[in-house]
C-alpha positions as MATLAB code, in Angstrom:
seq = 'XXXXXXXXXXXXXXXXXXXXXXXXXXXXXXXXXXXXXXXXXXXXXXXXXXXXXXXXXXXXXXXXXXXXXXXXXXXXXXXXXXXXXXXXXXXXXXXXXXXXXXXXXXXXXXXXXXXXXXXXXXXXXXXXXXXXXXXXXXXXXXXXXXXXXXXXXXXXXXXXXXXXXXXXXXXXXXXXXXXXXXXXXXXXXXXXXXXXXXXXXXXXXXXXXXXXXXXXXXXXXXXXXXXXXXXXXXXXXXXXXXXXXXXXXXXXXXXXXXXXXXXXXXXXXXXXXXXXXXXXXXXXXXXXXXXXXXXXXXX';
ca = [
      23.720  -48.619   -5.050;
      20.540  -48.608   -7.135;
      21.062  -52.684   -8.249;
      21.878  -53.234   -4.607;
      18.517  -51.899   -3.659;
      16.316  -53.161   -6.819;
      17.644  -56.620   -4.762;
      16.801  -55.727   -1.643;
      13.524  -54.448   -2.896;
      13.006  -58.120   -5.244;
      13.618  -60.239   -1.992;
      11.383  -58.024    0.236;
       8.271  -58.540   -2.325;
       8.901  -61.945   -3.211;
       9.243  -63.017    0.399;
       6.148  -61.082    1.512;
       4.390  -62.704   -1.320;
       5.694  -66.197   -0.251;
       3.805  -65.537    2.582;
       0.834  -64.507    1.445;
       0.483  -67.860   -0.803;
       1.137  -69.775    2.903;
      -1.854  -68.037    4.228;
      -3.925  -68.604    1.128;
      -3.053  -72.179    1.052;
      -3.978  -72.602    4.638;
      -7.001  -70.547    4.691;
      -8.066  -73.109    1.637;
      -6.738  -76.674    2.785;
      -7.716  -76.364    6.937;
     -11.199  -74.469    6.568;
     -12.379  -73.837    2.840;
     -11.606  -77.903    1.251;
     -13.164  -79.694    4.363;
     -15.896  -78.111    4.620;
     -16.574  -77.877    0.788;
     -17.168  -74.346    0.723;
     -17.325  -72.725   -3.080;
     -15.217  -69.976   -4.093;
     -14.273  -67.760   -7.061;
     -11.060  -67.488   -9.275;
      -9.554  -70.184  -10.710;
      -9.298  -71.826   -7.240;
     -12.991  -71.853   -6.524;
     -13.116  -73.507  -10.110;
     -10.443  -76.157   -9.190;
     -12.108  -76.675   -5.906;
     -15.300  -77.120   -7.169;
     -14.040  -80.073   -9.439;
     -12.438  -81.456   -6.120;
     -15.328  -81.869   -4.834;
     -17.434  -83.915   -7.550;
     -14.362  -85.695   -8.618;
     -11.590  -86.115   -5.632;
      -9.016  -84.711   -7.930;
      -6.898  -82.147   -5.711;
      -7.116  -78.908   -6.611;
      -3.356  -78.390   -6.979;
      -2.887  -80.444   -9.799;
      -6.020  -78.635  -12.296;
      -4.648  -75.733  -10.407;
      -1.299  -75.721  -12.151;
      -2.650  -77.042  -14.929;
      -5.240  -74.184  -15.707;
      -2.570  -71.292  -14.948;
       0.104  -73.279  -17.655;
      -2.792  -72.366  -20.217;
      -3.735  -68.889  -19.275;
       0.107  -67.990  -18.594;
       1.104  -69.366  -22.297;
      -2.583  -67.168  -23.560;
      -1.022  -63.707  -21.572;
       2.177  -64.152  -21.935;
       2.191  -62.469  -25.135;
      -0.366  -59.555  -24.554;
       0.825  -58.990  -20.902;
       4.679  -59.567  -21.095;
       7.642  -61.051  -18.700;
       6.942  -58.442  -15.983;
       3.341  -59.227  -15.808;
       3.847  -62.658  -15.499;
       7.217  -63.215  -14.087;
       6.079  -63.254  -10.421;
       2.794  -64.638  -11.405;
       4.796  -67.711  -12.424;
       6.576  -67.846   -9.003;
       3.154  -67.512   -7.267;
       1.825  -70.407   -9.146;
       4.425  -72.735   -8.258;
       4.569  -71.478   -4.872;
       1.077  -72.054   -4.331;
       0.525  -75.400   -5.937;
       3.255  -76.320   -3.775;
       2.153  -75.318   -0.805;
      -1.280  -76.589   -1.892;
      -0.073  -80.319   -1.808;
       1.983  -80.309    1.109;
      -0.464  -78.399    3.164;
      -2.713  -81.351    2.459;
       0.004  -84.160    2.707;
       0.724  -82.776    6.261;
      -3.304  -83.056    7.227;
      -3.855  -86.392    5.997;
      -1.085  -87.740    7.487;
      -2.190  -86.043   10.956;
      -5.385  -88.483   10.193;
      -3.316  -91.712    9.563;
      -1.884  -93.683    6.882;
      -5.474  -94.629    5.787;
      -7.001  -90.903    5.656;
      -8.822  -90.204    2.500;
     -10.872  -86.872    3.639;
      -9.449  -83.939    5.089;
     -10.130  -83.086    9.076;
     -12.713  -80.801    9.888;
     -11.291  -79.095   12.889;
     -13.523  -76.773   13.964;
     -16.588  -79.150   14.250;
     -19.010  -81.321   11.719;
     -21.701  -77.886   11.515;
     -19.530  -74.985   11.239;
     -19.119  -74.201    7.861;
     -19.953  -70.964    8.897;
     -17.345  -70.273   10.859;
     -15.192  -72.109    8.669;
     -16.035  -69.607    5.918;
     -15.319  -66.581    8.212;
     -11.607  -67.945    8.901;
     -10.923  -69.424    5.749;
     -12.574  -66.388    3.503;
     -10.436  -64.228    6.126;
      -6.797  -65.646    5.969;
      -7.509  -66.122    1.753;
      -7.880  -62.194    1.824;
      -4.720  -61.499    4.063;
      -2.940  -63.674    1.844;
      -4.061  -62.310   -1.456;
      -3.716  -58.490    0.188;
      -0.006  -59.375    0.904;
       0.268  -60.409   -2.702;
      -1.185  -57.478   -4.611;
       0.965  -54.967   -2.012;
       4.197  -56.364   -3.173;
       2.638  -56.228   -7.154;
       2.424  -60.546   -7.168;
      -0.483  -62.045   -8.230;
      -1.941  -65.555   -7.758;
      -2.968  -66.135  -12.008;
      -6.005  -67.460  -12.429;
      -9.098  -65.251  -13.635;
      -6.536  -62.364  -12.400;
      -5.053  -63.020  -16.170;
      -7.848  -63.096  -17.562;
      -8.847  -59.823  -16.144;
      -6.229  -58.191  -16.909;
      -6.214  -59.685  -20.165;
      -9.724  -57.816  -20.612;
      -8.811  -54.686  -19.117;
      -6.184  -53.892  -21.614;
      -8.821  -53.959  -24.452;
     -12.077  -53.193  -22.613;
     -12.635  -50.373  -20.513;
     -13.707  -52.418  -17.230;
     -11.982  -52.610  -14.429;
     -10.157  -54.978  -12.938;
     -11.809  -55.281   -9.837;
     -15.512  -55.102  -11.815;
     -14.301  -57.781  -13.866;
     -13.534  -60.175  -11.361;
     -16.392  -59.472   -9.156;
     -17.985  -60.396  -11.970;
     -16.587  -63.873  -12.634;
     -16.796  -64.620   -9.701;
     -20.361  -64.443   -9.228;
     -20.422  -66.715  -12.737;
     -18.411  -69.014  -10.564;
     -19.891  -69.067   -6.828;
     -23.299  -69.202   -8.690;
     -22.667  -72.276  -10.888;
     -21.577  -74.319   -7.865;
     -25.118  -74.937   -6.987;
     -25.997  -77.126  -10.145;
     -22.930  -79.543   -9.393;
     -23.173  -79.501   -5.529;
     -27.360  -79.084   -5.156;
     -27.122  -77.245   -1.850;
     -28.375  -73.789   -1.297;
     -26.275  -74.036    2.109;
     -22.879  -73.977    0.835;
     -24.046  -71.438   -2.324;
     -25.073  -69.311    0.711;
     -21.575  -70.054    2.128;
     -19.513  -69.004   -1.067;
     -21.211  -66.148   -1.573;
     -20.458  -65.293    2.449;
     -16.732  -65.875    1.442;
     -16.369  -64.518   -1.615;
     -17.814  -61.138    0.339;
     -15.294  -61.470    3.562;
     -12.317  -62.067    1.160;
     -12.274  -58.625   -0.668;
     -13.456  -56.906    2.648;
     -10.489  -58.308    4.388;
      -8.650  -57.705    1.296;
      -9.742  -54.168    0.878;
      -9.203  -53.314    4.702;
      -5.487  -54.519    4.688;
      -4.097  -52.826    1.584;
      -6.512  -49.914    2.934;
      -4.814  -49.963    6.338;
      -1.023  -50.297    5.199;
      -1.636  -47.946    2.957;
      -3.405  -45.249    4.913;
      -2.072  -42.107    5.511;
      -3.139  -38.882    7.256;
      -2.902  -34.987    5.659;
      -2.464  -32.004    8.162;
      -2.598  -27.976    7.366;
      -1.045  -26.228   10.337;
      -1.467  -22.809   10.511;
       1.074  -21.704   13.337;
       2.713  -18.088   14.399;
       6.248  -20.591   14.753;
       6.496  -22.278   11.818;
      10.139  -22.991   11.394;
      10.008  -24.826   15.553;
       7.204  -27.110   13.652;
       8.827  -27.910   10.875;
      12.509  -28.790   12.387;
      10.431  -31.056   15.157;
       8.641  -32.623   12.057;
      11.768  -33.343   10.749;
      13.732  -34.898   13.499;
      11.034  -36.729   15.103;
       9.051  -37.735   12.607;
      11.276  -38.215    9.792;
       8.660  -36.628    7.929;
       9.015  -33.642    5.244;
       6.992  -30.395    5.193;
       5.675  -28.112    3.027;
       4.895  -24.100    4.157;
       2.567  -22.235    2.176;
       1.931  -18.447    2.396;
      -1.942  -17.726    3.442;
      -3.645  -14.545    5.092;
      -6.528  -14.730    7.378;
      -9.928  -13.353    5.746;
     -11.169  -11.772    9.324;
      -7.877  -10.656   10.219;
      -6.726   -9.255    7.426;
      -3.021  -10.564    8.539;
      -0.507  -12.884    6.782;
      -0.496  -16.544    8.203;
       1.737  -19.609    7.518;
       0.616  -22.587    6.981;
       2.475  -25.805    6.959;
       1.142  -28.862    4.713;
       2.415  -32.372    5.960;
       1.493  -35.917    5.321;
       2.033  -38.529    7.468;
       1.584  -42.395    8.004;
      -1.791  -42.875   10.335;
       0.855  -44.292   12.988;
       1.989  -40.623   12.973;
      -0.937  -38.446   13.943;
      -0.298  -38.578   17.401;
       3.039  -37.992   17.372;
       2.371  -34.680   15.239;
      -0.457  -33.342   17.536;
       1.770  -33.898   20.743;
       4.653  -32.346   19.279;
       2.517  -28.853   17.702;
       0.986  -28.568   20.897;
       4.367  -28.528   22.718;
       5.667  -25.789   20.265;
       2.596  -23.868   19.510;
      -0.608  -24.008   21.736;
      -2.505  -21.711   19.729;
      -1.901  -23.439   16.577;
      -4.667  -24.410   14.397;
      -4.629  -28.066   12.471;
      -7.016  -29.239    9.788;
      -6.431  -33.628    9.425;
      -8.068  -35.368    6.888;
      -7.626  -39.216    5.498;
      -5.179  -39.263    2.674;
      -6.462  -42.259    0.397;
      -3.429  -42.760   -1.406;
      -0.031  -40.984   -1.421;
       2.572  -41.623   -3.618;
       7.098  -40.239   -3.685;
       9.462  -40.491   -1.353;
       8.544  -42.286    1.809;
       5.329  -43.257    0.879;
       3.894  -45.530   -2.066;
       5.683  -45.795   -5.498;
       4.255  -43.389   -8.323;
       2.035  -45.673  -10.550;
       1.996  -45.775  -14.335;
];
């Protein structure tokens, strides 16, 4: 039973992550690449050599990650980089035949990709582009994959250095987005990858925030048992009922400690007040919860 769901568990992430990679790949090849927009990570480094020298950024791509990979594969181990490696060749595939697929929209003699929304809207190609990049990456790191790049490097630091990863990538890639102006010479598009480089990991950040977010409720309630077995059936959801007395009262109280997926709250407030009126609830956001039915424990 437990191999059956380690599967089931394995196919879920990797096709999640699959995913993700297809909207990273499109948010690069339809809106970032025409419009020659700078980026960090090892794709804003592969893009920006695109653009001075036409070579695709799939190919330096793949070949950057080979090096780093064969570098952490020995401090970071198999499990690090097993789905790493899958990511790679997932996205340098979908890389190529995202652009195959617009040139050939263009015709046979195509050498440029189409700029679809416009010749003067980098802008708002940085806002989609920066925007499906973070969904995709966000899909990756919630299903533990990982795109390579700097993101080895980081973690490569992080084992021996006590910075985090998220400090040390901001970090490179400010090196990155900020040494993009001496090859491209425009303060424009530096303005530009800075805007995306700031929309990515707020998109990022809101969807693992959002999937993740759950909600934390004391009850204190004359009934309850009612509660709790309505919890239960409805809501799937667990309870715990701590003993409590009421400082102006005097009396003994019970209070009932669940946590629940945001999607939930409702559902919980409509269902005390149709038990217990009088009941009083305390909610507050849970940032991360982690055992049965929520996230894995970490470590």
């Amino acid at each position: 039973m437990n191999q059956k769901a380690d599967w089931r568990n394995a196919l879920e992430d990797y096709t999640f992550i699959t995913l993700g990679l297809l909207l990273y790949s499109i948010g690069w090849t339809v809106f970032l690449l025409p419009y020659e927009i700078p980026s960090g990570g090892l794709t804003g480094i592969c893009a920006l050599i695109y653009y001075v020298t036409g070579l695709e950024m799939q190919f330096s791509y793949l070949i950057g990650n080979v090096f780093l990979l064969l570098f952490a594969l020995k401090i970071l181990g198999w499990k690090f980089c097993i789905k790493t490696i899958y990511a790679v060749l997932m996205l340098t595939f979908f890389l190529w035949i995202m652009q195959r697929i617009l040139l050939a929209q263009e015709g046979e003699d195509a050498t440029s990709l189409p700029r679809y929304l416009g010749e003067d809207q980098g802008f708002m190609a940085v806002i989609f582009g920066s925007s499906l990049c973070g969904m995709g990456l966000a899909q990756c790191f919630l299903h533990q994959g990982s795109t390579g790049g700097v993101d080895i490097v980081a973690a490569v630091v992080n084992k021996y250095r006590h910075i985090s990863l998220g400090r040390m990538l901001l970090y490179l890639d400010i090196f990155i987005v900020s040494a993009s102006y001496p090859l491209l010479h425009d303060w424009q598009r530096l303005a530009f990858g800075f805007v995306d480089m700031f929309v990515c990991n707020m998109v990022l950040d809101y969807v693992m925030n959002y999937v993740q977010q759950s909600t934390q409720f004391f009850i204190i309630t004359k009934k309850p048992q009612e509660i709790y077995e309505g919890i239960s059936t409805e809501l799937e959801r667990s309870a715990t009922l701590l003993p409590g007395t009421g400082c102006y009262s005097g009396q003994p109280v019970s209070i009932l400690m669940v946590v629940t997926k945001k999607s939930q709250s409702l559902a919980l407030f409509r269902l005390v007040k149709a038990i217990d009126p009088t009941a009083f609830i305390s909610q507050t956001k849970a940032e991360g919860v982690y055992g049965e039915g929520f996230d894995k424990l970490k470590g």
